[in-house]
C-alpha positions in Angstrom: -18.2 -0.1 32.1 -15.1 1.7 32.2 -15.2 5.9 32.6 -14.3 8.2 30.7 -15.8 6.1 27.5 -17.8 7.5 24.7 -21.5 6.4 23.7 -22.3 6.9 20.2 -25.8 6.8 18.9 -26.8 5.6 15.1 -29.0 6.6 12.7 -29.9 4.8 9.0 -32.1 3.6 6.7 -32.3 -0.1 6.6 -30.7 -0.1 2.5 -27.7 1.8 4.4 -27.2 -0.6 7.3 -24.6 -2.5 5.9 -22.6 0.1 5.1 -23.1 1.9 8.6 -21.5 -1.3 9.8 -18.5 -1.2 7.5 -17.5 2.6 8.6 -17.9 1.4 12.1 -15.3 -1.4 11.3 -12.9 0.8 9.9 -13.5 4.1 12.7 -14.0 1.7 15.6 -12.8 -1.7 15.0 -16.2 -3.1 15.7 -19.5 -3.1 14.8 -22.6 -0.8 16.3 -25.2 -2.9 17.8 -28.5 -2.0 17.9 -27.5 1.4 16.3 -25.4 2.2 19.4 -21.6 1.8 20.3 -19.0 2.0 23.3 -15.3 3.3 22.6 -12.5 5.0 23.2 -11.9 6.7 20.1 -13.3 10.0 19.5 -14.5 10.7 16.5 -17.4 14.0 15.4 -20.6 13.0 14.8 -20.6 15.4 12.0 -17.6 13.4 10.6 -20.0 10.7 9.9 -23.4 10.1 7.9 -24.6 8.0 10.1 -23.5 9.2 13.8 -26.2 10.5 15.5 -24.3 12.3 18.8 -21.4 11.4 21.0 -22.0 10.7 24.9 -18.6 11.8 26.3 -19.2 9.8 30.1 -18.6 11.9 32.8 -20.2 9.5 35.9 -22.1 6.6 35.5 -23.7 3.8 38.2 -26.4 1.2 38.4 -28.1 3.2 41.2 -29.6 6.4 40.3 -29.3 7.8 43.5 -25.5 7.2 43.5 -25.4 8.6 40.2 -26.4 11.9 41.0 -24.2 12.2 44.3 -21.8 11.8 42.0 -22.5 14.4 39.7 -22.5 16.5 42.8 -19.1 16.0 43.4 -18.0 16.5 39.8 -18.4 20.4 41.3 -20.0 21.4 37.4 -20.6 25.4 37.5 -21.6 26.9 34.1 -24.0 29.8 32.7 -26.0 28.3 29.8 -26.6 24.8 30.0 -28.9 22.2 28.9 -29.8 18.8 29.9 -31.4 15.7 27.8 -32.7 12.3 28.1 -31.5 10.2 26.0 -34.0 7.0 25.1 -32.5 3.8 24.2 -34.6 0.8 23.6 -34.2 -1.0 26.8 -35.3 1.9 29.1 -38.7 1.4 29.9 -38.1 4.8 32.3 -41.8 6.7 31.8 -42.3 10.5 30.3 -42.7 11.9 33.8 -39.9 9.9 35.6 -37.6 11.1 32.9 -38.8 15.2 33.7 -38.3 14.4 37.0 -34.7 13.0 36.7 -34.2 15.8 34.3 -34.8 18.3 37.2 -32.3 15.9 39.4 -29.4 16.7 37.4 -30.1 20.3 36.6 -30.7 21.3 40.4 -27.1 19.0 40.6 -25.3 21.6 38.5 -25.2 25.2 39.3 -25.8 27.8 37.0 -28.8 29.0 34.8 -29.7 26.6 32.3 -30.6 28.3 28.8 -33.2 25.1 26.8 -32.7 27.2 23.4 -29.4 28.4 22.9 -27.4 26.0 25.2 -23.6 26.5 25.9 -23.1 23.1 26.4 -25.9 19.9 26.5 -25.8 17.4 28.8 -27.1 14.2 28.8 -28.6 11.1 31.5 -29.9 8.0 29.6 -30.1 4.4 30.8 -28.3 1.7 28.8 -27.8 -2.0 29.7 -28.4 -1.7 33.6 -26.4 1.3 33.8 -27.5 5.1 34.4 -24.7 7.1 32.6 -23.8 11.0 32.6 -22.1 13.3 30.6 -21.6 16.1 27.9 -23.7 15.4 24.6 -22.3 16.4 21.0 -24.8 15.8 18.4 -24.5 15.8 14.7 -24.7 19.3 13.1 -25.3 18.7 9.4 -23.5 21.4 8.2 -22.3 19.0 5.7 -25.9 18.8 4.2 -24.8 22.3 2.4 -23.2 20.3 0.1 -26.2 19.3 -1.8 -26.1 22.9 -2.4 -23.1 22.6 -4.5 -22.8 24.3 -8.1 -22.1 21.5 -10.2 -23.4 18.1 -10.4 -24.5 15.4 -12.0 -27.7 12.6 -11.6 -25.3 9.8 -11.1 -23.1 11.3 -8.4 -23.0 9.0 -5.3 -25.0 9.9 -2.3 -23.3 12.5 0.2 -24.1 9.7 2.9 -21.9 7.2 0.7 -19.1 9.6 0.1 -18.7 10.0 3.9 -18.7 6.8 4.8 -16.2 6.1 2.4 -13.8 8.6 3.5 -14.0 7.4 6.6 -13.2 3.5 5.5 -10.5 4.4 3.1 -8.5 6.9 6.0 -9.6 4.8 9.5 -9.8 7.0 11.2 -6.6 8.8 10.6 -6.6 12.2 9.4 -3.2 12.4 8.4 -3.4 9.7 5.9 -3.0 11.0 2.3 -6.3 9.9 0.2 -6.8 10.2 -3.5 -9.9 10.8 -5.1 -8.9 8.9 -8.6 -11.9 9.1 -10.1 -13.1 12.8 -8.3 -15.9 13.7 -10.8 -17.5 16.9 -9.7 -15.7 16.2 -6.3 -18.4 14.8 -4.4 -16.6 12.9 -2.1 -13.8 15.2 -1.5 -15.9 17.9 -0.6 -16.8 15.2 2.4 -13.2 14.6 3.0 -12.1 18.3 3.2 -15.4 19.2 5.5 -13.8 16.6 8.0 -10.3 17.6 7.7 -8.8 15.0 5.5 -6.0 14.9 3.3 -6.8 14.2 -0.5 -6.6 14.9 -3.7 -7.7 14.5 -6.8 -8.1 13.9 -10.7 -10.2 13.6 -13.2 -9.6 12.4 -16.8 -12.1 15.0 -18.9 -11.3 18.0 -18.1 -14.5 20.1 -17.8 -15.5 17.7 -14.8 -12.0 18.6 -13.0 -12.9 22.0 -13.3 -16.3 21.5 -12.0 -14.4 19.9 -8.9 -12.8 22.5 -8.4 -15.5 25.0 -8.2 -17.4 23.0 -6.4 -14.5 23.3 -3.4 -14.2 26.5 -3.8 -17.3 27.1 -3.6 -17.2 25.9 0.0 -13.8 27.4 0.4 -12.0 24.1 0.6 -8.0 23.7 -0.3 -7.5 20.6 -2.4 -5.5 19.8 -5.5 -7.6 18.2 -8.8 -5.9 17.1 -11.5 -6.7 17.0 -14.6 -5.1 13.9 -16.0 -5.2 9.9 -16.5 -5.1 8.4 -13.7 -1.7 6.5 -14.8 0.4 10.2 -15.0 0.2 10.3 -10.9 3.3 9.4 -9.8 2.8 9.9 -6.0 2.4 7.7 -3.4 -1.0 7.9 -1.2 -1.9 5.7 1.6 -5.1 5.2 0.5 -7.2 5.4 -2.5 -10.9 5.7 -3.9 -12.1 5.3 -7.0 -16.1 5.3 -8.1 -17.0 3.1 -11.1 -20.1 4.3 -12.1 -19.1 3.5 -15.6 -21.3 0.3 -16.6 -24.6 2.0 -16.3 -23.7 5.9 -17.5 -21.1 5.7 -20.2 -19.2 2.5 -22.8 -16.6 2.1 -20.7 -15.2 -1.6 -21.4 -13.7 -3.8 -18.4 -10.1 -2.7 -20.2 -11.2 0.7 -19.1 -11.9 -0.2 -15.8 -8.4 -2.6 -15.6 -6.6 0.2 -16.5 -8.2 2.6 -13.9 -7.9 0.0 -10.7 -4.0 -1.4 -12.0 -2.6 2.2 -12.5 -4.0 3.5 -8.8 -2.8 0.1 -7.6 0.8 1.6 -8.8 0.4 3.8 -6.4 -1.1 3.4 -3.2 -1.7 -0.3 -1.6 -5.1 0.2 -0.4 -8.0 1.0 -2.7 -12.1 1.5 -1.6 -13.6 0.7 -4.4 -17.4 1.4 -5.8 -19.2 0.0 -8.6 -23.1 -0.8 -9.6 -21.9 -4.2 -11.2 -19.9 -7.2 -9.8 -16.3 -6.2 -10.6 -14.5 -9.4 -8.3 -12.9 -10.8 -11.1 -11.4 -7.3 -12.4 -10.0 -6.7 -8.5 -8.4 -10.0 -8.6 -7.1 -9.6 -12.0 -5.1 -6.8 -11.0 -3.2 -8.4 -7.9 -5.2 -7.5 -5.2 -7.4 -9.4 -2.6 -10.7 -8.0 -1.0 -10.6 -7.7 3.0 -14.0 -6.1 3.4 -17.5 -5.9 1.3 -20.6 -4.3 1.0 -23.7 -3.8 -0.6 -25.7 -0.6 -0.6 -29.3 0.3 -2.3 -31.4 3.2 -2.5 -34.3 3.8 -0.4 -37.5 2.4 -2.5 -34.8 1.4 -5.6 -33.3 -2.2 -4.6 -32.9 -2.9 -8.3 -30.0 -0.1 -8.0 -27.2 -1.5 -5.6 -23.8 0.4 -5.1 -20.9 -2.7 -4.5 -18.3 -1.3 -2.0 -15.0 -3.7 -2.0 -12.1 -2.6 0.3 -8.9 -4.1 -1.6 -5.1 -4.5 -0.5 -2.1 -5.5 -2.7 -1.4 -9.4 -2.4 1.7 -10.5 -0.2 3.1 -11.6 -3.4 2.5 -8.1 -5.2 3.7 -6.3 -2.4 6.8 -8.6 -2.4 7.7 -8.0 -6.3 7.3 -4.1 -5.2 9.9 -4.3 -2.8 12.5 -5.6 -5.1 
């Protein structure tokens, strides 16, 4: 195990595990495993639905005892801290061992430790044969004040969904330019703009744009929604997202739907797309091919299933766009 690694922890419902798995794809280029995951990229926990904390590895060994000569040497001096286990499944490491390797690593670092209001937590936990150390960043849910918003709607997608699809439509890259082409009341651009994510908007019906845009406001977020149809963007994103919720909550016919998934294709190459009803032949219809899938349910509501496809342009389309 190299250093300097991050150890993310995972947490889901069993209807969400799929999807978990697809985020992790598209942040991590692999899968968790066992709801935990080793990688270089750093990403917040906070950023995520599903990320329980971040282990940012400062020593790690298979002997204990070396372990915490090691921490020794790492020379840590700070007013304030806090150290946790951390439990993983294959630790069979009893209640009292773990208080007594607690104390270990606190008498390691020196300075008061403060168990309420903590400057900074660290962590020991035992994973795989390995005893790791290092600074913990947990989830804050500060994005749970979104459920808090002014406006809404019943049929709105979860906020765990909305994250997760931020996070598959931008990769991990915050400087990709998103669009929201079916925003509604801005549900999953209020996740976007909490993690610092470029993306816009637009909305055909224009008392639901406005909505979107008080509900960003509300939470002091910049983002531009449009009031429009989707075919009067002329821009180029890098990435697009569009929620069909259509089939179960309103008449919109599958030339509806064509028209909403051909004109965003016009304008971005990339498209996560969300429906409650099998849509494949609508996606392929409309040039482009599905690199990635997903199902999702609610918790105690498997008749209700949320389809996630991640769709790209065909060579050939792309091709016919270049001439």
């Amino acid at each position: 195990m190299p250093i300097n690694k991050h150890l993310y922890s995972f947490s889901y419902e069993n209807t969400e595990s799929e999807l978990c798995k697809l985020e992790s794809r598209y942040i991590f280029n692999k899968e968790e495993k066992n709801r935990l995951l080793f990688s270089d990229v750093i990403v917040e926990p906070s950023d995520s639905a599903f990320i329980k904390s971040r282990l940012d590895i400062i020593s790690f060994s298979k002997d204990y005892a070396r372990l915490i000569n090691k921490i020794k040497k790492e020379n840590i001096c700070i007013e304030g801290f806090k150290v946790e286990y951390l439990v993983f499944d294959d630790d069979i490491t009893e209640y009292r061992e773990r208080l007594k390797k607690l104390k270990d690593i606190g008498w390691s670092i020196e300075g008061i430790p403060d168990y309420y209001n903590p400057i900074k937590t660290y962590a020991l936990c035992y994973y795989e044969g390995v005893w790791c150390f290092g600074i913990l960043i947990k989830d804050n849910f500060a994005w749970h004040l979104h459920k808090q918003k002014p406006c809404s709607y019943s049929n709105s997608i979860s906020i765990s969904i909305a994250k997760a699809i931020v996070n598959i439509a931008a990769e991990a890259n915050k400087e990709k330019k998103l669009l929201d082409a079916c925003c509604g009341v801005g549900t999953i651009m209020l996740e976007a703009c909490f993690s610092g994510n470029n993306i816009e908007g637009c909305d055909i019906n224009p008392k639901i744009a406005k909505n979107a845009r008080e509900n960003l406001s509300h939470f002091n977020y910049t983002a531009n929604v449009y009031h429009c149809d989707i075919k009067d963007i002329s821009k180029k994103y890098d990435a697009a997202i569009i929620d069909l919720p259509y089939n179960l909550f309103s008449n919109a016919t599958d030339t509806d739907i064509m028209h909403i998934i051909e004109a965003t294709a016009e304008i971005t190459d990339r498209l996560v797309i969300v429906s409650t009803s099998d849509i494949t032949n609508l996606i392929f219809n409309a040039g482009l091919r599905i690199s990635d899938y997903c199902t999702v349910s609610k918790s105690g509501k498997r008749n209700f299933t949320r389809k996630i496809w991640v769709c790209e342009k065909n060579v050939s389309v792309l091709l016919e766009d270049a001439r």
